[in-house]
KOLMAR-194114 format. One record per residue (C-alpha): x, y, z. Coordinates in steps of 0.1 Angstrom, whole numbers, plus 5000, padded with zeros to 4 digits. Each point is the difference from the previous one (the first is absolute). Layout:
BEGIN
+------+------+------+
!    X !    Y !    Z !
+------+------+------+
!    X !    Y !    Z !
...
+------+------+------+
% end
This chain:
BEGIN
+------+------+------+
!    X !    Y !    Z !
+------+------+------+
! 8567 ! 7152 ! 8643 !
! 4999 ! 5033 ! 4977 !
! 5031 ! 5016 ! 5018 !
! 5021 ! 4972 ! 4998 !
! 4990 ! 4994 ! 4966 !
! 5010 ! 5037 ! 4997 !
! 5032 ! 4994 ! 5016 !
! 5006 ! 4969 ! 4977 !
! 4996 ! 5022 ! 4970 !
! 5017 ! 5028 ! 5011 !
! 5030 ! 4976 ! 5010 !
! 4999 ! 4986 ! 4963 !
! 4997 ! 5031 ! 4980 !
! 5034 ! 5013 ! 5021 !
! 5019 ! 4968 ! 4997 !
! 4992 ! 5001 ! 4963 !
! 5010 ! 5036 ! 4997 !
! 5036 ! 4987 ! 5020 !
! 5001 ! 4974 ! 4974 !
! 4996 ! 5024 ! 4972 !
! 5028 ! 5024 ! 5015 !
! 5020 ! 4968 ! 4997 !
! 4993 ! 4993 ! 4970 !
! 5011 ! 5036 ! 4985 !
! 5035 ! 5001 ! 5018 !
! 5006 ! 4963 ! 4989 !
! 4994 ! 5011 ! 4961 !
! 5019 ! 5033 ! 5002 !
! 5032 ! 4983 ! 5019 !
! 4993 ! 4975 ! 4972 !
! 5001 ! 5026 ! 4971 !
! 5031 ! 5018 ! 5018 !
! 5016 ! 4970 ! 4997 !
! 4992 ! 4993 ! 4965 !
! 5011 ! 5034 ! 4990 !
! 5035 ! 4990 ! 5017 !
! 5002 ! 4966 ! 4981 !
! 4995 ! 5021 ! 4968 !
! 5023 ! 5023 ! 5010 !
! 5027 ! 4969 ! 5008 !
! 4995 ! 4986 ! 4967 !
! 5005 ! 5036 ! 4981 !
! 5035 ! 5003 ! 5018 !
! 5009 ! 4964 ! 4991 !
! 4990 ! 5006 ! 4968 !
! 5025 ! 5034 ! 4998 !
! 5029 ! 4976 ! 5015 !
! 4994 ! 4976 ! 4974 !
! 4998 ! 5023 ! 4974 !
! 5034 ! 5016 ! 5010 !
! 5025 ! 4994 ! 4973 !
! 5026 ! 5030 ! 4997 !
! 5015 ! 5017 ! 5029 !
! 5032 ! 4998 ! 5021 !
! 4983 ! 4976 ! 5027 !
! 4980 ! 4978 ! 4977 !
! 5032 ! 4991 ! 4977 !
! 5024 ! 4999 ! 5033 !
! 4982 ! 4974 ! 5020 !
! 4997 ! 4964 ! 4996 !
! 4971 ! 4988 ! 4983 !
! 4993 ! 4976 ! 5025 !
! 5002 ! 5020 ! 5032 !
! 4981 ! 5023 ! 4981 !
! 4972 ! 4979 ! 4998 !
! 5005 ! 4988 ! 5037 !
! 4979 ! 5034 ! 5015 !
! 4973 ! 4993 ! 4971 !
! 4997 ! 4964 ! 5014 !
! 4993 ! 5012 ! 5031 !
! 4967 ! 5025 ! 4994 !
! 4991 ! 4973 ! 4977 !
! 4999 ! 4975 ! 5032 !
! 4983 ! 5027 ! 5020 !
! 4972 ! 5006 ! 4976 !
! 4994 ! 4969 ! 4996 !
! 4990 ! 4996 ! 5038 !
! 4982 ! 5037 ! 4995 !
! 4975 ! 4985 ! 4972 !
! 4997 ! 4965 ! 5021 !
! 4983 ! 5027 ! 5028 !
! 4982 ! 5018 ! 4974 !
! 4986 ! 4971 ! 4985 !
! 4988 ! 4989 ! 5037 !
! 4989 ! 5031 ! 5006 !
! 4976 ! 5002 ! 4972 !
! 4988 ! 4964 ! 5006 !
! 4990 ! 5016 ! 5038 !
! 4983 ! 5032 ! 4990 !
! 4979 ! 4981 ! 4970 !
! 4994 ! 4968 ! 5020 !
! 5011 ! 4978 ! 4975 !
! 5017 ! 4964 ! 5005 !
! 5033 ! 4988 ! 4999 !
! 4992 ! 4989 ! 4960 !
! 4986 ! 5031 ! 4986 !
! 5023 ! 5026 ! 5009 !
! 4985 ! 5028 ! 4974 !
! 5037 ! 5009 ! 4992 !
! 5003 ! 5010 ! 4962 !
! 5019 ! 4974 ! 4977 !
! 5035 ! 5012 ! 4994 !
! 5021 ! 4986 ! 4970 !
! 5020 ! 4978 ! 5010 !
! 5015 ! 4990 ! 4967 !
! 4991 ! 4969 ! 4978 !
! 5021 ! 4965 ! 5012 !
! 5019 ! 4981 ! 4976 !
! 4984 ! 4973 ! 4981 !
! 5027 ! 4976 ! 5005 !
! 4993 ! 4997 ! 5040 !
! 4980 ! 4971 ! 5005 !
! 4962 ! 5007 ! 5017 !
! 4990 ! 4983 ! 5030 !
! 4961 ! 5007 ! 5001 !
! 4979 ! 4997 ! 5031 !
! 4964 ! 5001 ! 5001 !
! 4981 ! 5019 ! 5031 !
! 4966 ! 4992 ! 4997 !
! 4971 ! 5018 ! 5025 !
! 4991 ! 4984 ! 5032 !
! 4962 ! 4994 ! 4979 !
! 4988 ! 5002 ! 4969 !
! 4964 ! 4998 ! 5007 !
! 4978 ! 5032 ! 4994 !
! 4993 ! 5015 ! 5032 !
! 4960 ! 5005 ! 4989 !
! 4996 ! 4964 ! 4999 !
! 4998 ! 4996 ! 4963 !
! 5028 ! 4974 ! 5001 !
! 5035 ! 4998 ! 4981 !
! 5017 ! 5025 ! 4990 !
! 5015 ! 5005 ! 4963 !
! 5034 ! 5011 ! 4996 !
! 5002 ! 5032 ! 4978 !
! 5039 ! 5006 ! 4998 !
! 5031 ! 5004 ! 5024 !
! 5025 ! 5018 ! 5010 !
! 5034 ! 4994 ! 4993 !
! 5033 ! 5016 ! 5016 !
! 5033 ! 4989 ! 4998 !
! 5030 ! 5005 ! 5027 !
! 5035 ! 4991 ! 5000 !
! 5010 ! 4965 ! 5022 !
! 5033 ! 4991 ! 5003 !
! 5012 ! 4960 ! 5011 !
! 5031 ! 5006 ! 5026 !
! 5028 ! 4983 ! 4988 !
! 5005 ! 4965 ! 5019 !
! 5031 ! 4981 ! 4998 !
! 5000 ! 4960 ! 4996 !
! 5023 ! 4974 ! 4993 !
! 5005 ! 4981 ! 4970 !
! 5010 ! 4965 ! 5001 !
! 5014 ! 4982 ! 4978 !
! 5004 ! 4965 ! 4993 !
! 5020 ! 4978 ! 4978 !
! 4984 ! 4959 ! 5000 !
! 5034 ! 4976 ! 4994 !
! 4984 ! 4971 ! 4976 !
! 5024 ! 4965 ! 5004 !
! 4994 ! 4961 ! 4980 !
! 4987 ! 4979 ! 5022 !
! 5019 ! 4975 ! 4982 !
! 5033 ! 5008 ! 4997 !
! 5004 ! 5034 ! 5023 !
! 5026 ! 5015 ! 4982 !
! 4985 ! 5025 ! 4976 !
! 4983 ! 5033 ! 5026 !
! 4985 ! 5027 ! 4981 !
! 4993 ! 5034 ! 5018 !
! 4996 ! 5033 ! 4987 !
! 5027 ! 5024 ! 5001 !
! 4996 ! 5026 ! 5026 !
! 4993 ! 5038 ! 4982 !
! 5025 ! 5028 ! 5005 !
! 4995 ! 5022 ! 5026 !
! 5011 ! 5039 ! 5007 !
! 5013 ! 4982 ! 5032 !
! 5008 ! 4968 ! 5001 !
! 4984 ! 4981 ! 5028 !
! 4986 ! 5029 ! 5015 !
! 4968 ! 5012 ! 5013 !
! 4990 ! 5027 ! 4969 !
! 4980 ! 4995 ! 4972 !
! 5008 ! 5024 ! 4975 !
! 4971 ! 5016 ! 4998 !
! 5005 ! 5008 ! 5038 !
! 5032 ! 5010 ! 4990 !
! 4986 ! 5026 ! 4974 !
! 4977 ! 5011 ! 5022 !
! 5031 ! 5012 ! 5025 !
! 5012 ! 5017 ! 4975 !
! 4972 ! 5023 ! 4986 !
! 4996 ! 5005 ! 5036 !
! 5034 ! 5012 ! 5004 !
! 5005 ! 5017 ! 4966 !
! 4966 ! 5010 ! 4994 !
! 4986 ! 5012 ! 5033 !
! 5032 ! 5009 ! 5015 !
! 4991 ! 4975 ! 5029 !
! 5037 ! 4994 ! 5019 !
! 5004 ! 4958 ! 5009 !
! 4999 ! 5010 ! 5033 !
! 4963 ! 5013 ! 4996 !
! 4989 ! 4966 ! 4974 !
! 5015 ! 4975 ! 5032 !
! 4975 ! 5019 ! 5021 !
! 4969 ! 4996 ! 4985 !
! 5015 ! 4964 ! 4989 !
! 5004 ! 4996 ! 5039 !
! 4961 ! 5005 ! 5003 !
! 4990 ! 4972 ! 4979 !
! 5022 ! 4979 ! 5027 !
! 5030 ! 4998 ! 4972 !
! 5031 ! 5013 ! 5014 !
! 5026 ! 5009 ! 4976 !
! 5035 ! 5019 ! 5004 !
! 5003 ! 5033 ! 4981 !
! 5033 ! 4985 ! 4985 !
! 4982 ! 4972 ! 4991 !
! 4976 ! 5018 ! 4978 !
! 5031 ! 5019 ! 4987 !
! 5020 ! 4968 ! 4989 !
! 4967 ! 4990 ! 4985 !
! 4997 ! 5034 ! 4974 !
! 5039 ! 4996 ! 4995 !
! 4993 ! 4969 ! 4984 !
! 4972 ! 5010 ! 4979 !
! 5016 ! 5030 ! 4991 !
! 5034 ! 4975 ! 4982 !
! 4976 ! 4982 ! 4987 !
! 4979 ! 5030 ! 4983 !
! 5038 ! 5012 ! 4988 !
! 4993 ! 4989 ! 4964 !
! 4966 ! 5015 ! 4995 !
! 5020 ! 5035 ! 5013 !
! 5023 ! 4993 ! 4978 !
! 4978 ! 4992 ! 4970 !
! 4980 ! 5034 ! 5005 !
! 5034 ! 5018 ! 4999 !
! 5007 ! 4985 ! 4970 !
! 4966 ! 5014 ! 4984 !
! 5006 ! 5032 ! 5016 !
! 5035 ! 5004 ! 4983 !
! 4988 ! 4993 ! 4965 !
! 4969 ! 5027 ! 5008 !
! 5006 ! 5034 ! 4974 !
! 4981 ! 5025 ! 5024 !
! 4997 ! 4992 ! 5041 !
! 4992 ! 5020 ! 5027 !
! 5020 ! 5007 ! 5034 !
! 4995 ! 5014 ! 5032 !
! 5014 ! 4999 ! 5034 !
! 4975 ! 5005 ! 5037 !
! 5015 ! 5000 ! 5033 !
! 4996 ! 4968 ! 5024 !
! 5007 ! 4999 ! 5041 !
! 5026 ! 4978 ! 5003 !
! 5009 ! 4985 ! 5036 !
! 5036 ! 5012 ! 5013 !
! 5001 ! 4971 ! 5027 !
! 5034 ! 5019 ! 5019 !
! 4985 ! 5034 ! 5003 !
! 4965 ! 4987 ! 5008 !
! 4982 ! 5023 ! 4974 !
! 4994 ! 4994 ! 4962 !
! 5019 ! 5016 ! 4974 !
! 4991 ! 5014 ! 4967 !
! 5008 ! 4972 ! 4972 !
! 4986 ! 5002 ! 4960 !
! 4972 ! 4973 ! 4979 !
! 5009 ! 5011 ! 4966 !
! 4975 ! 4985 ! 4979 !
! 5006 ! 4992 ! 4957 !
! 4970 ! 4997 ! 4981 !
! 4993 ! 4988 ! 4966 !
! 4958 ! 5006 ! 4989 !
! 4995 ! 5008 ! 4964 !
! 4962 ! 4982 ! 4999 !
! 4987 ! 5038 ! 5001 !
! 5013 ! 5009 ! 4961 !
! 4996 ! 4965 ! 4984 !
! 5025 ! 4978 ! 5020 !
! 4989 ! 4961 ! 5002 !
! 5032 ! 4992 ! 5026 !
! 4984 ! 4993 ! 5038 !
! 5017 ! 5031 ! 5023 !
! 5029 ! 4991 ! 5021 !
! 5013 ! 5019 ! 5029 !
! 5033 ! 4996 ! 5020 !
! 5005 ! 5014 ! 5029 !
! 5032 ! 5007 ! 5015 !
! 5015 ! 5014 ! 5035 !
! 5026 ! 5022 ! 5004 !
! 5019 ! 5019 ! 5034 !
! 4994 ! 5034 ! 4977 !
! 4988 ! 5015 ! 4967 !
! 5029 ! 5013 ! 4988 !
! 5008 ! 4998 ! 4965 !
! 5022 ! 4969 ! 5004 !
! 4969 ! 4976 ! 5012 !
! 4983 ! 5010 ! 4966 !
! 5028 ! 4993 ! 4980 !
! 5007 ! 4968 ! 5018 !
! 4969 ! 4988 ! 5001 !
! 4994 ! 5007 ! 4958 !
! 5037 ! 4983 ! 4998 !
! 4988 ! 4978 ! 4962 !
! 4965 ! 5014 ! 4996 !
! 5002 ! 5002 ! 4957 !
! 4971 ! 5025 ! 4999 !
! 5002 ! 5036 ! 4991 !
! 4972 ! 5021 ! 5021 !
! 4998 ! 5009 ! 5033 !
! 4967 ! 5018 ! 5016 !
! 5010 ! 5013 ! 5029 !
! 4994 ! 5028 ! 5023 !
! 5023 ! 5036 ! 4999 !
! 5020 ! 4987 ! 5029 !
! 5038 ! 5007 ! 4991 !
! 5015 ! 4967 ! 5004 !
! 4985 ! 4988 ! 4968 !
! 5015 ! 5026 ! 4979 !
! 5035 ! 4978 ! 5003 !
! 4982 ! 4975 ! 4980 !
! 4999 ! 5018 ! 4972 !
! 5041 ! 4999 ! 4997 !
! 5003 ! 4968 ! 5009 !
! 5023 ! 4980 ! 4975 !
! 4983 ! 4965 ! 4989 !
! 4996 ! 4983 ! 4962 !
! 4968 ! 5012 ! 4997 !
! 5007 ! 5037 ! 5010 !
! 4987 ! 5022 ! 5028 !
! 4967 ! 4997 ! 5014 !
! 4978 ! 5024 ! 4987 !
! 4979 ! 5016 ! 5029 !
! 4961 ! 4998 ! 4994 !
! 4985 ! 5029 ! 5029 !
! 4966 ! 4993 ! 5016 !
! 4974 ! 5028 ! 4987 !
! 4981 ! 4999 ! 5027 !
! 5031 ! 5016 ! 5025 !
! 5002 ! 5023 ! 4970 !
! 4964 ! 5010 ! 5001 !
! 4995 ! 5011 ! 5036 !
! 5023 ! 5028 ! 5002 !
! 4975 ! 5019 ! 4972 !
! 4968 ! 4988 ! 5022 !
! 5011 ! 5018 ! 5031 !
! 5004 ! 5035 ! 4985 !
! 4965 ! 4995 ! 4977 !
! 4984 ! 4992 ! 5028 !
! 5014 ! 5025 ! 5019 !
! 5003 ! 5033 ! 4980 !
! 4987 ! 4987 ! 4966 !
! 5039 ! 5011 ! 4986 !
! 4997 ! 4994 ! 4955 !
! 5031 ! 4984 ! 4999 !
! 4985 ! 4975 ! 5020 !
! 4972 ! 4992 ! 4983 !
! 5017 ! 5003 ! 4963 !
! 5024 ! 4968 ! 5019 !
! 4971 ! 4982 ! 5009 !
! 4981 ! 5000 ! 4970 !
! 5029 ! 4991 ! 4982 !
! 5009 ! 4972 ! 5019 !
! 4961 ! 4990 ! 4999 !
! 5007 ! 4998 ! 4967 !
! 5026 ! 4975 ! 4995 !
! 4972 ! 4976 ! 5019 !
! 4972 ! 5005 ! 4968 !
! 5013 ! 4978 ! 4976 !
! 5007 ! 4969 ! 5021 !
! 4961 ! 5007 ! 5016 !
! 4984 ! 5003 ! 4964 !
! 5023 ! 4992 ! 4971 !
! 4976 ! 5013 ! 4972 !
! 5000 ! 5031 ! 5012 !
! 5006 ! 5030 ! 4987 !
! 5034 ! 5020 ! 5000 !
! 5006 ! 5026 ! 5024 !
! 4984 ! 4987 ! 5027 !
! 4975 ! 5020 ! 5021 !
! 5010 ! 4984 ! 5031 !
! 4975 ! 5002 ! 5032 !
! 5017 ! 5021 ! 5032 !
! 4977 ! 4989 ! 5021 !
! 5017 ! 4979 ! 5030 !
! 5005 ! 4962 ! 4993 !
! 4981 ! 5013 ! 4958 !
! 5036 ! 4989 ! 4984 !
! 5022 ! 4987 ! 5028 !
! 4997 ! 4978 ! 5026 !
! 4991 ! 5014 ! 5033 !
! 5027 ! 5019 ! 5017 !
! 5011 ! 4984 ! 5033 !
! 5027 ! 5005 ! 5029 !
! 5012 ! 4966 ! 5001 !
! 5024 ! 4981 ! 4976 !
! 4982 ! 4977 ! 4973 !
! 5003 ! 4964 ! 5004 !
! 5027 ! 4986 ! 4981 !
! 4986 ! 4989 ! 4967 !
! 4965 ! 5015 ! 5008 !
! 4978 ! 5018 ! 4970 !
! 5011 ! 5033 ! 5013 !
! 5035 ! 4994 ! 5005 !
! 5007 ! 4992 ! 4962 !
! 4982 ! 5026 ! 4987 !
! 5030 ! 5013 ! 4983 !
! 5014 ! 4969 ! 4983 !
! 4962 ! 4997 ! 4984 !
! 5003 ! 5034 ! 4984 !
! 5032 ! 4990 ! 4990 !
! 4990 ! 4968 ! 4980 !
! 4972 ! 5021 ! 4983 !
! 5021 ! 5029 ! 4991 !
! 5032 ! 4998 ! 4974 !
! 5031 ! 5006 ! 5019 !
! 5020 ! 5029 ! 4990 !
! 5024 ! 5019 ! 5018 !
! 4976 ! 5025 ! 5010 !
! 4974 ! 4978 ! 5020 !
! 4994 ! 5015 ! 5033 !
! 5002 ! 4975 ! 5018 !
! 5036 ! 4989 ! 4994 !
! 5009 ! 5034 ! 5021 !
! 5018 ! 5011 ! 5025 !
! 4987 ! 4988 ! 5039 !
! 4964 ! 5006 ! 5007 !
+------+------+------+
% end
């Protein structure tokens, strides 16, 4: 009995050594690959920070972000492991997973809560003294979403007829549809469009997923359906041209859109030139409008077409050359006067600070941080003593175009208001 005993405990204190050896690989493969998802993150980080360079202003935003989503979808499935992992080496259950909270931002108050209570399996002390108290909880909150589900509306109209002398029928009038006697509501219809305008999704695609709630419906089906809406939303179009014509100071840009070529089979290179009028950022009480318009090109003719009875004075563009023509174009109201985005301006003097730390350079900057101190603190005293440090005086400097109408896009037309205008201002130079 001794020597097997000996054996038994010889046999455990090996299998527990084994277990130990484990144990120690499992945590250092585990800290290896924790040192890789840091390192993941740091070069998404650097990617994401990339503003300036030949590639990063070259390529498409979006198929930028395409290889991004990708390593975000892989580490995703990395922590998922790591997260198991952990629960195995610590021996903790599915519900305390010992991961450290992460901030996942606060959720708008305007989503309605839908609150569930999970209460433990018994409440009764487990040294017999009976009931337990409850001291608190814990709260967390996760975003749901309902799928969308289709249904039909029906709608009925009760005929009403004397008894005595059936001649008089009353009946309501039926209401006035997008499409007559068809099968759209119109808030289907809208929801086709911001499908199609909004998230690009081709009719082709919507009839799909349309086919999988068991509705089958013909791509040019769901085209005659927007054409409709679209000669019906004519006079709103036309009423927001109307306000953009009488606007003094608008904004204009034109981005590149894939158009489909269906002869050659390929897209081709087509124009959204977009017309904005925003002057809520220096004491404007008019809501923003925004037209957008498409064009084959962006040659000078498009603009000048598309600003055919506009009555305003200010353009803010970018330096591209086609908008110079606007400034000899004959109208009643004179040329256009051509208002040049600072922020264009601005990064050729970051680059060669950052670079070599050139003066000249620096003198520019601080001189254009400058013209930002009175509109940021009115009662201030003149000269400024304007902050270099990045994003101190100017908004932050970035590869990609503004947003039409956007804070930092009409950065210049707000120093414009707050200055007097004289001949001299710099921003009524040449191309930036």
């Amino acid at each position: 009995m001794c020597l097997i005993a000996a054996m038994t405990d010889t046999a455990l204190v090996e299998e527990n050594a084994c277990l130990e050896a484990r144990l120690a690989e499992t945590e250092a493969a585990l800290a290896d690959a924790v040192a890789a998802q840091r390192r993941l993150e740091s070069i998404v980080s650097e990617l994401r920070r990339e503003k300036f360079g030949r590639k990063s202003e070259k390529l498409d935003p979006e198929q930028f972000n395409l290889p991004l989503e990708d390593v975000e979808l892989v580490q995703g499935v990395l922590e998922a492991a790591q997260e198991k992992a952990r629960r195995a080496l610590k021996g903790q259950g599915r519900a305390e997973s010992g991961t450290p909270n992460r901030n996942r931002g606060h959720l708008p108050k305007h989503l309605p809560r839908v609150e569930r209570i999970i209460e433990p399996q018994s409440t009764l002390c487990p040294c017999g003294c009976g009931e337990m108290a409850r001291i608190g909880e814990a709260v967390s909150e996760r975003l749901d979403v309902v799928p969308a589900q289709l249904r039909v509306l029906v709608t009925r109209r009760p005929k009403y007829a004397c008894r005595r002398c059936s001649r008089a029928v009353a009946q309501a009038h039926a209401p006035e549809h997008v499409v007559p006697g068809g099968l759209p509501t119109e808030a289907l219809i809208a929801q086709v469009m911001v499908a199609k305008f909004g998230d690009h999704l081709p009719f082709y695609r919507q009839a799909e997923i349309y086919t999988r709630q068991g509705i089958t419906l013909d791509r040019a089906t769901l085209g005659n359906w927007v054409g409709r809406a679209c000669f019906h939303l004519r006079p709103i179009a036309d009423h927001l041209k109307e306000r953009l014509k009488g606007a003094d100071r608008i904004f204009m840009d034109e981005t590149r859109a894939p158009v489909l070529d269906p002869g050659r089979r390929k897209t081709k290179t087509g124009y959204f030139w977009a017309i904005v009028a925003d002057d809520r950022g220096h004491g404007g009480v008019d809501p923003p409008v925004v037209m957008f318009h498409y064009a084959p090109g962006r040659g000078a003719v498009h603009a000048l077409r598309f600003l055919e009875g506009y009555r305003g004075h200010f353009v803010q563009c970018d330096g591209y050359d086609a908008y110079d023509k606007l400034t000899r174009v004959d109208r009643p109201e004179g040329p256009w006067t051509l208002v040049h985005c600072w922020t264009h301006a601005r990064r050729r003097f970051v680059k060669p600070l950052e670079k070599n730390g050139s003066p000249i350079a620096e003198e520019a900057l601080r001189q254009i941080a400058g013209l930002y101190m009175p509109s940021r603190n009115p009662c201030a005293a003149w000269p400024p003593t304007p902050d270099l440090r990045p994003g101190a005086n100017f908004p932050h400097r970035s590869s990609r175009p503004s947003a039409p109408g956007s804070r930092h896009s009409c950065r210049a037309s707000r120093v414009r208001q707050s200055w007097p205008r004289t001949s001299a201002t710099p921003w009524r130079a040449g191309p930036a």
